[in-house]
DRENBA-217891 format. One line per 5 residues: their letters; for each residue x, y, z of N, C-alpha, C, CB. Coordinates in Angstrom, 2 decimals, always signed. Each point is the difference from the previous one (the first is absolute). Glycine has a CB too. Layout:
<rs>
A = X:Y:Z:X:Y:Z:X:Y:Z:X:Y:Z  ... .
</rs>
This chain:
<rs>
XXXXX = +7.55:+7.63:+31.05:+0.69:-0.65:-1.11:-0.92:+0.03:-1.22:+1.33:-1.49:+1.59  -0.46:+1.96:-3.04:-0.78:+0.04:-0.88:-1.00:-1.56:-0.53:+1.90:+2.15:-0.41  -3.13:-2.44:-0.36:-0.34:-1.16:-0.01:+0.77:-0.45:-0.92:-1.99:+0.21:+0.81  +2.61:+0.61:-1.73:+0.94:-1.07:-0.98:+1.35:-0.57:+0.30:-1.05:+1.19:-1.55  +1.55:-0.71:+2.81:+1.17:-0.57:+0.64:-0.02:-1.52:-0.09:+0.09:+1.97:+1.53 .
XXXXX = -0.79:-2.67:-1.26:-0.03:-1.29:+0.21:+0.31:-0.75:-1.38:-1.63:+0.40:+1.99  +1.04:+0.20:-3.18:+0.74:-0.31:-1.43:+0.94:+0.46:-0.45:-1.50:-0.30:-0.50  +2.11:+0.99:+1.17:+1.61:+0.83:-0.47:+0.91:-1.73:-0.30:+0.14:+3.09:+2.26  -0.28:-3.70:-1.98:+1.00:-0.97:-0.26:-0.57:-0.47:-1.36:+0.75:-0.71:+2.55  -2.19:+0.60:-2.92:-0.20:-0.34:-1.33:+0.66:+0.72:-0.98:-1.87:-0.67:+0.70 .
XXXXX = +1.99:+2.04:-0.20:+0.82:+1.15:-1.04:+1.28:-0.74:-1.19:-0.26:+2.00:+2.45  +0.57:-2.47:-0.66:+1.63:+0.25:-0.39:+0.37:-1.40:-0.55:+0.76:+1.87:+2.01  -1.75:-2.78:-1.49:+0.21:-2.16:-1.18:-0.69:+0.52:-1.26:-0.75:-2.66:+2.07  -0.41:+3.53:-2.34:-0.49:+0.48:-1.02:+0.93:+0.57:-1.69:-1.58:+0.43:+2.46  +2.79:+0.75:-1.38:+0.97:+0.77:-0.87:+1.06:-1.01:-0.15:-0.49:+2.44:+0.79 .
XXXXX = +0.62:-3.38:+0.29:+1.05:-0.78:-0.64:-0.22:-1.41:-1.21:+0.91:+0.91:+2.47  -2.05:-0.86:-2.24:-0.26:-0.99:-1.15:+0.43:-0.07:-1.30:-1.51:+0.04:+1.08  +1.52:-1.24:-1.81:+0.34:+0.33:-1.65:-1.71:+0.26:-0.99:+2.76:-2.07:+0.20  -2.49:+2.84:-0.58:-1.38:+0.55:-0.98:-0.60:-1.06:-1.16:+1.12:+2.52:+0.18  -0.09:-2.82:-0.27:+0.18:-0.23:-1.80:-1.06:-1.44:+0.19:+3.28:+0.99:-1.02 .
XXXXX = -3.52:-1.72:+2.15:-0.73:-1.18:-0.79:-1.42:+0.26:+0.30:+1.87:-1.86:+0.18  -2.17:+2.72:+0.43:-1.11:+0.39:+0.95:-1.26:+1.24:-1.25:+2.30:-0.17:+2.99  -3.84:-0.43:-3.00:-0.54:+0.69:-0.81:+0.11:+1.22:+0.39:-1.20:-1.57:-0.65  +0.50:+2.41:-0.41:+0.34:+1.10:+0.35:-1.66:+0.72:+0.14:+2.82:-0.11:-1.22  -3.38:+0.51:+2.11:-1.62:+0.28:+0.47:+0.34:+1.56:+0.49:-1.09:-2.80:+1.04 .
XXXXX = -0.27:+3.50:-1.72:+0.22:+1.56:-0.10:-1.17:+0.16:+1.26:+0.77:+0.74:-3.10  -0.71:+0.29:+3.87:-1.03:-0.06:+0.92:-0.88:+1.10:+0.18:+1.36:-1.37:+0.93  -2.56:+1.13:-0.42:-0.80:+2.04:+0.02:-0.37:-0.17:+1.56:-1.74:+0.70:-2.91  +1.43:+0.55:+3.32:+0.18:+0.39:+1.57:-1.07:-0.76:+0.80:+0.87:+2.47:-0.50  -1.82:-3.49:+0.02:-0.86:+0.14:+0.66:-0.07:-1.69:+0.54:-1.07:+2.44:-1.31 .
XXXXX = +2.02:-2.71:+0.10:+0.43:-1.73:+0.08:+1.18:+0.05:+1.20:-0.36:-0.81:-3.01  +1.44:+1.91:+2.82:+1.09:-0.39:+1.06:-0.74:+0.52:+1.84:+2.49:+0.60:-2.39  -3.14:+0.82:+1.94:-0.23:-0.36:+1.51:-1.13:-0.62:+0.62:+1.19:+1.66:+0.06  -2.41:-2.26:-1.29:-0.19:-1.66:+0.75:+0.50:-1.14:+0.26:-1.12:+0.55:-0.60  +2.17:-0.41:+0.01:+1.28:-0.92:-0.02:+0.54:+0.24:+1.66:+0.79:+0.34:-3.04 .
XXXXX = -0.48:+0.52:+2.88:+0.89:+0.95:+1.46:-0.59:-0.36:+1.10:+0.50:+2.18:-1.00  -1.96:-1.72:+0.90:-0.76:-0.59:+1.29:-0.05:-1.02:+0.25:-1.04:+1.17:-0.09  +1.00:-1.95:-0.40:-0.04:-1.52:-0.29:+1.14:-0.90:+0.54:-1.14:+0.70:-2.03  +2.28:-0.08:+2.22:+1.10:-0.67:+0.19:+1.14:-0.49:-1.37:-1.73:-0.64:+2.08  +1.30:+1.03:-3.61:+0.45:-0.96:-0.71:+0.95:+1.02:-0.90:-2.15:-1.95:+0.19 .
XXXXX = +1.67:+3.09:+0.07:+1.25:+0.58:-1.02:+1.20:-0.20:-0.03:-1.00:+1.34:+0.02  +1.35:-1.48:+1.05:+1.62:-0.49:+0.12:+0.58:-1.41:-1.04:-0.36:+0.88:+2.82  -1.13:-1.35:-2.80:+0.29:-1.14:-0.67:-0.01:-0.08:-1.18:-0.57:-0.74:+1.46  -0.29:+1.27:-2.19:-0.84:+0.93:-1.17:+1.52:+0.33:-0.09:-3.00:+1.10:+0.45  +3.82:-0.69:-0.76:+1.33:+0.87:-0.12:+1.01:-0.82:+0.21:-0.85:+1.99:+0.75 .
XXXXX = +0.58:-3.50:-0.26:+1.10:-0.91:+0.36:-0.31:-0.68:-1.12:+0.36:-0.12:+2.53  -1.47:-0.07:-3.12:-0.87:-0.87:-1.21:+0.32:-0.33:-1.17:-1.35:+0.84:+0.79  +0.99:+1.12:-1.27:+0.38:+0.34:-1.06:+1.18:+1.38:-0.08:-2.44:-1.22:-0.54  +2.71:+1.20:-0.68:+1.11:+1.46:-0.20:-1.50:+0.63:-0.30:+3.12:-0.52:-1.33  -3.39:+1.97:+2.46:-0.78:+0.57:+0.23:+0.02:+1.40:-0.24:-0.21:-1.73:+1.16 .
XXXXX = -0.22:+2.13:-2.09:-0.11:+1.17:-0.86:-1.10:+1.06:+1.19:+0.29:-1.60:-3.01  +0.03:+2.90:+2.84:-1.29:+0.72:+0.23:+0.05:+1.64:-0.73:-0.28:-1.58:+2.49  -0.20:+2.23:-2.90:-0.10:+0.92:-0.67:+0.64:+1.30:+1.24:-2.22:-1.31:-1.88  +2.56:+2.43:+1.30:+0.20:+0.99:+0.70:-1.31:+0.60:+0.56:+2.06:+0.24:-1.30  -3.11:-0.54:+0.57:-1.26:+0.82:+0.72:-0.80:-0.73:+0.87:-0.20:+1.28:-1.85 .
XXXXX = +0.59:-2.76:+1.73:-0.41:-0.93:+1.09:+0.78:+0.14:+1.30:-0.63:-1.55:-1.78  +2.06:+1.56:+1.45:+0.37:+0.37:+1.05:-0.04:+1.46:+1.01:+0.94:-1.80:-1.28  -1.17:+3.04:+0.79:-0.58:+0.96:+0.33:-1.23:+0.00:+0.57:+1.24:+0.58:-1.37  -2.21:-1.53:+1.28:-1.31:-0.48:+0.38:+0.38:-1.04:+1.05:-1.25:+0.44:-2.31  +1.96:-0.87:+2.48:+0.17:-1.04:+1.07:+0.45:+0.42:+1.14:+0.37:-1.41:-1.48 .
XXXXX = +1.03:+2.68:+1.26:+0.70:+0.62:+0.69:-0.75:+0.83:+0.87:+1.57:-0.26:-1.55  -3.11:+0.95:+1.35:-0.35:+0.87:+0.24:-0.17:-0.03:+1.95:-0.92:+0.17:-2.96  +1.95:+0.91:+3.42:-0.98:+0.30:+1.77:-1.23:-0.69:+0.23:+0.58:+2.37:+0.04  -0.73:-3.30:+1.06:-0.96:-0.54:-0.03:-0.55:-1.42:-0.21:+0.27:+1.99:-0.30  +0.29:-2.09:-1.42:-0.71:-1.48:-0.31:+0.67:-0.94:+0.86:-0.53:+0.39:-2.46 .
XXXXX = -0.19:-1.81:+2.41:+0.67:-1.10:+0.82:+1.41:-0.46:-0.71:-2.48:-0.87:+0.83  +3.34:+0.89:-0.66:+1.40:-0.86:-0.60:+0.82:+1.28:-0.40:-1.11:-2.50:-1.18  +0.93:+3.72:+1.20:+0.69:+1.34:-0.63:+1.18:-0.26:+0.40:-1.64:+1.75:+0.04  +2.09:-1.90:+1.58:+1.61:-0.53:+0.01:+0.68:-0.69:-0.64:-0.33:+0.16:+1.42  -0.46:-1.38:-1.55:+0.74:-1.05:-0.65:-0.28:+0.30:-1.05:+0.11:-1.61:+1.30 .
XXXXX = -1.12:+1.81:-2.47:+0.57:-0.08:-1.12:+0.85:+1.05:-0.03:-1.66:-1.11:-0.96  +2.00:+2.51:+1.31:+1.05:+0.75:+0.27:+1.14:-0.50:-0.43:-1.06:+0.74:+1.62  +1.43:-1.83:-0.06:+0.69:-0.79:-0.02:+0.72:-1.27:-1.11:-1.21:+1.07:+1.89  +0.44:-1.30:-2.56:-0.38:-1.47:-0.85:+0.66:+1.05:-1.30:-2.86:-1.85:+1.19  +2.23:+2.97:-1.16:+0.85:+0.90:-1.41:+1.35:+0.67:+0.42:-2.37:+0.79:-1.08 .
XXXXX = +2.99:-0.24:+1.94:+1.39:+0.03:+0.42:+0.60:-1.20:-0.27:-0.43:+1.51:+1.63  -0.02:-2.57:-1.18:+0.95:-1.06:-0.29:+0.06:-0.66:-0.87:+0.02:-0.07:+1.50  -0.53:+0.15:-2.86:-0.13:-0.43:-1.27:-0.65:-1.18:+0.48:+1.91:+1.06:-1.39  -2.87:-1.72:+1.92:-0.67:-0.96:+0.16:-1.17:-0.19:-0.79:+0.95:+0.16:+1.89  -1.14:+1.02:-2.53:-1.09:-0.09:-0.83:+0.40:+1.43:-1.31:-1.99:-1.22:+2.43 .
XXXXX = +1.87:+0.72:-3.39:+0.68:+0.86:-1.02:-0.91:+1.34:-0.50:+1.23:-2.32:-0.80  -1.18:+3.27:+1.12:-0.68:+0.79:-0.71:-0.02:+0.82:-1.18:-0.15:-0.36:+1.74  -0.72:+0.03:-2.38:-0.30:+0.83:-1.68:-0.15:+1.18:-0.03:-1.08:-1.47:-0.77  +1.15:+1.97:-0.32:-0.60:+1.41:-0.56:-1.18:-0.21:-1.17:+2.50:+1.16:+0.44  -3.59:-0.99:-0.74:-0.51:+0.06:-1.15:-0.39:+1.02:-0.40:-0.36:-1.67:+0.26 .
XXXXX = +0.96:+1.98:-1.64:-0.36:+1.20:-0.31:-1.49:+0.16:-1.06:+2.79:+0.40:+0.44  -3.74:-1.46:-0.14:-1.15:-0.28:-0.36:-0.52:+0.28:-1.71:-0.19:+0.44:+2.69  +1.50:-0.50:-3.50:-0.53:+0.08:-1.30:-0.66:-1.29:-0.55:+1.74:+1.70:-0.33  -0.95:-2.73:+0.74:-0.80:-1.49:-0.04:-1.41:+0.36:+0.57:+2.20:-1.69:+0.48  -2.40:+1.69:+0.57:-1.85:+0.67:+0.03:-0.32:+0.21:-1.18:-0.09:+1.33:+1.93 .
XXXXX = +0.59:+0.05:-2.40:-1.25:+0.58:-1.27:-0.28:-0.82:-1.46:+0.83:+2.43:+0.83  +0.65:-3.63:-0.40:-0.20:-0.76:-1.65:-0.70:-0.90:+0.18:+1.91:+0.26:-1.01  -2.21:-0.94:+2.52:-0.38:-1.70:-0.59:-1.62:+0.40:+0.52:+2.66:-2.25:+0.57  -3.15:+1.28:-1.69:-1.29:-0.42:-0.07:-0.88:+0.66:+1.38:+0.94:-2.34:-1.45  -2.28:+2.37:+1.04:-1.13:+0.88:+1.44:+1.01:+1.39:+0.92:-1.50:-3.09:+0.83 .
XXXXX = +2.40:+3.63:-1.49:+0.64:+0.75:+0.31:-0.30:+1.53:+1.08:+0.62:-1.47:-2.20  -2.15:+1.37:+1.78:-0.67:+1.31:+0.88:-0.17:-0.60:+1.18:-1.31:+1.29:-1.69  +0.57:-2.82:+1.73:-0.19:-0.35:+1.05:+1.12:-0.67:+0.84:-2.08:+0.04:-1.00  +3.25:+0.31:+0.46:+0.76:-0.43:+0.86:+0.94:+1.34:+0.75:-0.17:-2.45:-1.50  -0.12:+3.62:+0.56:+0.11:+1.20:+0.65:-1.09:+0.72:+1.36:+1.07:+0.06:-2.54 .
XXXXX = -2.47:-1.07:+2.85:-0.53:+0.42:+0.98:+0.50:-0.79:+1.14:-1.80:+0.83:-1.32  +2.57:-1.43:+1.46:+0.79:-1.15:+0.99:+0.45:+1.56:+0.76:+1.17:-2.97:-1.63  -0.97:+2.18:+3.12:+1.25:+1.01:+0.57:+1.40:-0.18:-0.34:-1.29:+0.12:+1.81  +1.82:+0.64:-1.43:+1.50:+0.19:-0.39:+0.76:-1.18:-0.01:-0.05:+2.10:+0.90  +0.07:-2.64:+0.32:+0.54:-1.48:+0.42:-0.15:-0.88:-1.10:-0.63:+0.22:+2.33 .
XXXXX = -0.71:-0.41:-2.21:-0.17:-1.48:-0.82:-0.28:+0.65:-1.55:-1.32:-1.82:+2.22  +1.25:+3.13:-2.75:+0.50:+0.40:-1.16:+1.02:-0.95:-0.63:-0.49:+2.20:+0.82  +2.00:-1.08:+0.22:+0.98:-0.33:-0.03:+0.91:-1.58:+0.30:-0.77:+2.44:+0.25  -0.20:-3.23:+0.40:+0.35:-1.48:+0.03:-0.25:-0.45:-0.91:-0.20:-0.34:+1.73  -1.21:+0.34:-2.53:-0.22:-0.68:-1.28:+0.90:+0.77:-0.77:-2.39:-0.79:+0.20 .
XXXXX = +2.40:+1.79:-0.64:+0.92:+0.26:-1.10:+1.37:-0.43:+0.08:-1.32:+1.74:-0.32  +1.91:-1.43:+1.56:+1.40:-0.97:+0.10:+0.18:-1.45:-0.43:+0.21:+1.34:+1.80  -0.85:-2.04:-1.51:-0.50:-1.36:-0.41:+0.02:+0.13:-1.97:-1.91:-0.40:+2.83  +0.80:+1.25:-2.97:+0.02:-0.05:-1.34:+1.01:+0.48:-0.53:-1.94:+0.01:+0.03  +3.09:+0.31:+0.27:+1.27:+0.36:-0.54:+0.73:-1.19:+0.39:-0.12:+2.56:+0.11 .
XXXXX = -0.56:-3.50:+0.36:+1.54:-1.80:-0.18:+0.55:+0.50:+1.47:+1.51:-0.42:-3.41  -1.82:+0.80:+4.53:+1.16:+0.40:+1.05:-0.69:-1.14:+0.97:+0.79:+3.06:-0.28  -1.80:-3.74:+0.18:-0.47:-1.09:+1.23:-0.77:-1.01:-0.91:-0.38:+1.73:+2.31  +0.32:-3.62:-1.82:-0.09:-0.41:-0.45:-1.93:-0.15:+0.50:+3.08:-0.53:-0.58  -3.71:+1.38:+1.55:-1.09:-0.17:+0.35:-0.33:+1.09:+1.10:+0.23:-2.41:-0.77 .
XXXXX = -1.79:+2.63:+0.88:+0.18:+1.21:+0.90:-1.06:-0.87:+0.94:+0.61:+2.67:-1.60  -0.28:-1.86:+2.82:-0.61:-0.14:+0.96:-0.79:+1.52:+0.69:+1.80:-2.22:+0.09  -3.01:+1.78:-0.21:-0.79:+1.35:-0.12:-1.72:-0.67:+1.07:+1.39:+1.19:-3.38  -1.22:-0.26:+3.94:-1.46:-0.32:+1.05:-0.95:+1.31:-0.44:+1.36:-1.25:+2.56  -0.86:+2.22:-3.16:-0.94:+1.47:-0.29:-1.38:-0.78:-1.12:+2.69:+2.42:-0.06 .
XXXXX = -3.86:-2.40:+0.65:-1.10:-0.29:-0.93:-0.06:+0.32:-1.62:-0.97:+0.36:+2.17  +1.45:+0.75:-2.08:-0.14:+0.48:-1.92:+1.28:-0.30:-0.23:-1.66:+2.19:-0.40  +2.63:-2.04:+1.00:+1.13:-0.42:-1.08:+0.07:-1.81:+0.06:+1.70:+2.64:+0.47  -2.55:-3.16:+0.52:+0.09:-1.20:-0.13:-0.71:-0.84:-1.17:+0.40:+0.50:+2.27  -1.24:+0.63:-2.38:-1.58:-0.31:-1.53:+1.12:+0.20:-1.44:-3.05:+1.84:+1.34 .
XXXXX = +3.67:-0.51:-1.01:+0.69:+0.20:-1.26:+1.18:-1.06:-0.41:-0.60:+2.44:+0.46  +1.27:-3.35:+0.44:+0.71:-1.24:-0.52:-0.44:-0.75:-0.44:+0.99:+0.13:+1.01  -2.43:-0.63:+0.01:-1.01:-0.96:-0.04:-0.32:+0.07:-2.41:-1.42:+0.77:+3.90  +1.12:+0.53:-3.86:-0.89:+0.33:-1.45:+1.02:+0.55:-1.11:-2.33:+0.79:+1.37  +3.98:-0.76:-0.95:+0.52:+0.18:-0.90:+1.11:-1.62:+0.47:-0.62:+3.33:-0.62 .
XXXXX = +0.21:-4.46:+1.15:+0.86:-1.13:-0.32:+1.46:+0.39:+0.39:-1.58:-0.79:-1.95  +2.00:+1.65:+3.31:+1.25:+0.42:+0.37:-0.04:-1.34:+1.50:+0.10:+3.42:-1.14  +1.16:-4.35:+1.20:-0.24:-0.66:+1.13:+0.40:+0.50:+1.46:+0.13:-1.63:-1.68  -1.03:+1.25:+2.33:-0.43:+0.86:+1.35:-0.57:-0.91:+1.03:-0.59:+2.08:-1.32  +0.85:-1.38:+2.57:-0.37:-1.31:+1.46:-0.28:+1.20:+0.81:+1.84:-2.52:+0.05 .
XXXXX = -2.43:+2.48:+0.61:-0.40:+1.01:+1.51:+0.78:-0.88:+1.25:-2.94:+0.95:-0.81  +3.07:-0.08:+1.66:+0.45:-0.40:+1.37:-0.47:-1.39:+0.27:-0.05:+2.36:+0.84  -1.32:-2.41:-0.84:-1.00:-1.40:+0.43:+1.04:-1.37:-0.56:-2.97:+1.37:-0.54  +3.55:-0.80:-0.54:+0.23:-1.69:-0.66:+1.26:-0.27:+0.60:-1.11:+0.03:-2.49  +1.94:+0.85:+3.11:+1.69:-0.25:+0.36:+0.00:-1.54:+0.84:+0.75:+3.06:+0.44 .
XXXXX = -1.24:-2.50:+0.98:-0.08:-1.24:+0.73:-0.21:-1.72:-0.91:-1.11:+2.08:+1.89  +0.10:-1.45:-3.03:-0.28:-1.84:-0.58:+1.18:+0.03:-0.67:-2.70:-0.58:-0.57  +3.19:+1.36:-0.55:+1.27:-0.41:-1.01:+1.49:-0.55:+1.11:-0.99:+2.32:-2.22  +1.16:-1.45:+3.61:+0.42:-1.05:+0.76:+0.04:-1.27:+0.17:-0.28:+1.39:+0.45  -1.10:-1.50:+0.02:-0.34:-1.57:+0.20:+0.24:-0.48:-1.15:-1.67:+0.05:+1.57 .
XXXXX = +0.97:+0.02:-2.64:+0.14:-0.81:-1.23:+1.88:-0.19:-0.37:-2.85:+1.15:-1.00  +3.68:-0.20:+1.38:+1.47:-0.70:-0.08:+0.70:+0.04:+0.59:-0.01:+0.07:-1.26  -0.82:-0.87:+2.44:+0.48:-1.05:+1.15:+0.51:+0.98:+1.17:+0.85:-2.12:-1.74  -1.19:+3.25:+1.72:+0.72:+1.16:+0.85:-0.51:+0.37:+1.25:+0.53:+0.87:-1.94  -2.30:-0.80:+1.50:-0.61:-0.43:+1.45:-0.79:-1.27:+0.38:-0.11:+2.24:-0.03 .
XXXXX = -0.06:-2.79:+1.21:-1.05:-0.99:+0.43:-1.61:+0.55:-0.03:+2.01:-0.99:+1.55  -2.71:+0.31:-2.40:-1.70:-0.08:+0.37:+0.17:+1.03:+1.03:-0.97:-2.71:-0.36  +1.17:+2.56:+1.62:-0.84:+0.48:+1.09:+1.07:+1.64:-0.12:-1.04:-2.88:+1.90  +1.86:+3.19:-2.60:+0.79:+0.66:+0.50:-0.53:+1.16:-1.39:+2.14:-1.90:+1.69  -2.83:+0.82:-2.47:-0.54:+1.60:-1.12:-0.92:+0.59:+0.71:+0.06:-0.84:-2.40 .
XXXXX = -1.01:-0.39:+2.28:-1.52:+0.52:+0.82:+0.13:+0.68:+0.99:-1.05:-1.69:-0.43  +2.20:+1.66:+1.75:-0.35:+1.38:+0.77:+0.37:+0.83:-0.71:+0.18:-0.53:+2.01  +1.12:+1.00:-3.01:+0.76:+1.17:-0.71:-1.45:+0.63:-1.12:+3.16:-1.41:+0.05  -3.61:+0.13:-0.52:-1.28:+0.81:-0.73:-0.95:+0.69:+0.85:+0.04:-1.65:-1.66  -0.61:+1.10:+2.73:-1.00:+0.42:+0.84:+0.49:+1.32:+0.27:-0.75:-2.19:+0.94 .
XXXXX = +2.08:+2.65:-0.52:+0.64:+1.46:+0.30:-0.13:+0.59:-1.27:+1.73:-0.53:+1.80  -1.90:+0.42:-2.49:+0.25:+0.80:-1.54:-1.32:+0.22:-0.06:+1.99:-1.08:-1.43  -3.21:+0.05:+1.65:-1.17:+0.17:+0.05:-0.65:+1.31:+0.70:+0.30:-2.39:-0.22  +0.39:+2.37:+1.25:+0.00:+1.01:+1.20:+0.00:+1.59:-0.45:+1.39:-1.88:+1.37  -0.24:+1.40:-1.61:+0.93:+1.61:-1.16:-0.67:+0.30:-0.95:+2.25:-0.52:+0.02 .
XXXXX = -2.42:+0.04:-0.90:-0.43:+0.92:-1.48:-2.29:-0.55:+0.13:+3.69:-0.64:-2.40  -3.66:+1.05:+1.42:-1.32:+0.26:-0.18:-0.23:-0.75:-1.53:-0.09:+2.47:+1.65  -0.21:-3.79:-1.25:-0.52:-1.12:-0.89:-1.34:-0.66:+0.21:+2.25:-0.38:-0.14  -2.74:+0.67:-1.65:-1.58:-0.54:+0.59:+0.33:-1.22:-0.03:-1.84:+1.49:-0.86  +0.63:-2.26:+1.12:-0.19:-1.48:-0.11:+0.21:-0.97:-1.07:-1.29:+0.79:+1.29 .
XXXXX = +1.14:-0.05:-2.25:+0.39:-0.63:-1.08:+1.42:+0.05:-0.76:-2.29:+0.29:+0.02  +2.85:+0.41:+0.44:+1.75:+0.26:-0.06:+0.53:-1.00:+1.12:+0.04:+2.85:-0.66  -0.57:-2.98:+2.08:+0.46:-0.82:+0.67:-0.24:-1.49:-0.16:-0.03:+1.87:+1.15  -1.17:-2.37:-2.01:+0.09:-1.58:-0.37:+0.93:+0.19:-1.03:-2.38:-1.04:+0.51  +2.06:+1.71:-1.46:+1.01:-0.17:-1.32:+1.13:-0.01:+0.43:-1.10:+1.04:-1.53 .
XXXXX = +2.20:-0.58:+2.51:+1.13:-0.20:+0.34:+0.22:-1.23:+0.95:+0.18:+2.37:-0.49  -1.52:-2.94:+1.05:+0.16:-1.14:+0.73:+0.15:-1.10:-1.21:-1.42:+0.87:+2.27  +0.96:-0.83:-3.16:-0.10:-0.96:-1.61:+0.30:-0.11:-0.70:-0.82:-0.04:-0.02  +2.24:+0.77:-0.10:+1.52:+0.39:-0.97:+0.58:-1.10:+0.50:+0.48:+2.67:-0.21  +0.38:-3.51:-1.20:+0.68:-1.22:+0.77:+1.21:+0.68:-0.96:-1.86:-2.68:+0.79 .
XXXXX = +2.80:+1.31:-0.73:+1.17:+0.22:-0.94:-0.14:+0.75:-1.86:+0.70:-2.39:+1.81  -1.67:+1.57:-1.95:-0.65:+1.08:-1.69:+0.34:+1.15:+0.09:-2.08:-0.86:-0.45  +1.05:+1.66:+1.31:-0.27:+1.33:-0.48:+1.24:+0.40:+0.95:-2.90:+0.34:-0.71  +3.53:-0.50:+1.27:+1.01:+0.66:+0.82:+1.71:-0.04:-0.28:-1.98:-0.55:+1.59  +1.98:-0.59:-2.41:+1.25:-0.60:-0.76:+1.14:+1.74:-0.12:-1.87:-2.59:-1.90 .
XXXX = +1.38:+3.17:+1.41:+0.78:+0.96:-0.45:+0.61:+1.08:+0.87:-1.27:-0.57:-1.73  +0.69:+0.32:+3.00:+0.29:+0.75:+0.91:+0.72:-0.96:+0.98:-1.88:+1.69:-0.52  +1.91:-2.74:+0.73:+0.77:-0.68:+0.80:+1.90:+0.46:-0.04:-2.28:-2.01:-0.45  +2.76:+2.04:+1.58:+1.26:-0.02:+0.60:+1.02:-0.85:-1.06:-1.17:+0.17:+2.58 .
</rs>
């Protein structure tokens, strides 16, 4: 049995949902399938109206990676909307070269964003995470999902801290990314909340 069988039912409460009150969070490949491993994408996609680029999804899809069925899956069923960018926004806005050494993905996520199509990105890739960080674009990595949960009322204490500890697991966070996301309260997170 495929491993994404067991979320096929998220698919389908996912596509039937109403969009319209739900933020709208753009995503790059490295956030959903630490997400994926993690257990939370399904949720991640129940959350927010969940954007992902065509070249993210081509990167996700690929033979091989962990979640390729399901996000497969997750894009057949309109559960997660996919873009096109045709990356001219890249060449106009501000640090523009350096946002042309990004990979394709998170190129193409920030620039979608910078065209008004998501109200925040969610990005775990190191340089494109610097380039939001230094051009003031708002942004969360995988690490913070589990807390913006908790913080609105979605998970229990004990129920982030294991979901973070798995995310911990998954992606590759130094130490100082992992207190700073232990030390985000309602302030700095306000804008990303549910």
């Amino acid at each position: 049995m495929p491993r994404w069988l067991p979320y096929r039912h998220l698919c389908m409460d996912i596509f039937q949902k109403n969009d319209n009150n739900r933020k709208q969070a753009i995503v790059d490949a490295s956030s959903a399938i630490i997400l994926f491993k993690a257990g939370l994408f399904g949720r991640l996609a129940q959350t927010y109206r969940l954007l992902m680029t065509a070249s993210v999804l081509s990167e996700v899809t690929r033979s091989g990676y962990p979640g390729s069925e399901f996000f497969r899956d997750m894009g057949r069923r309109r559960a997660i909307t996919i873009m096109s960018c045709d990356g001219r926004t890249a060449t106009r806005c501000p640090r523009a070269m350096r946002l042309q050494l990004l990979d394709p993905g998170e190129r193409d996520t920030i620039a979608c964003f910078k065209e008004g199509r998501a109200d925040f990105i969610i990005i775990d890739d190191g340089r494109g995470s610097g380039f939001c960080r230094d051009n003031g674009l708002p942004f969360i990595n995988a690490l913070l999902f589990p807390r913006i949960l908790f913080l609105s009322g979605r998970f229990s204490a004990a129920v982030c801290e294991k979901k973070t500890a798995r995310i911990i697991e998954c992606g590759r966070y130094s130490q100082r990314i992992i207190a700073s996301a232990g030390t985000m309260g309602l302030r700095e997170l306000q804008l990303f909340l549910p």
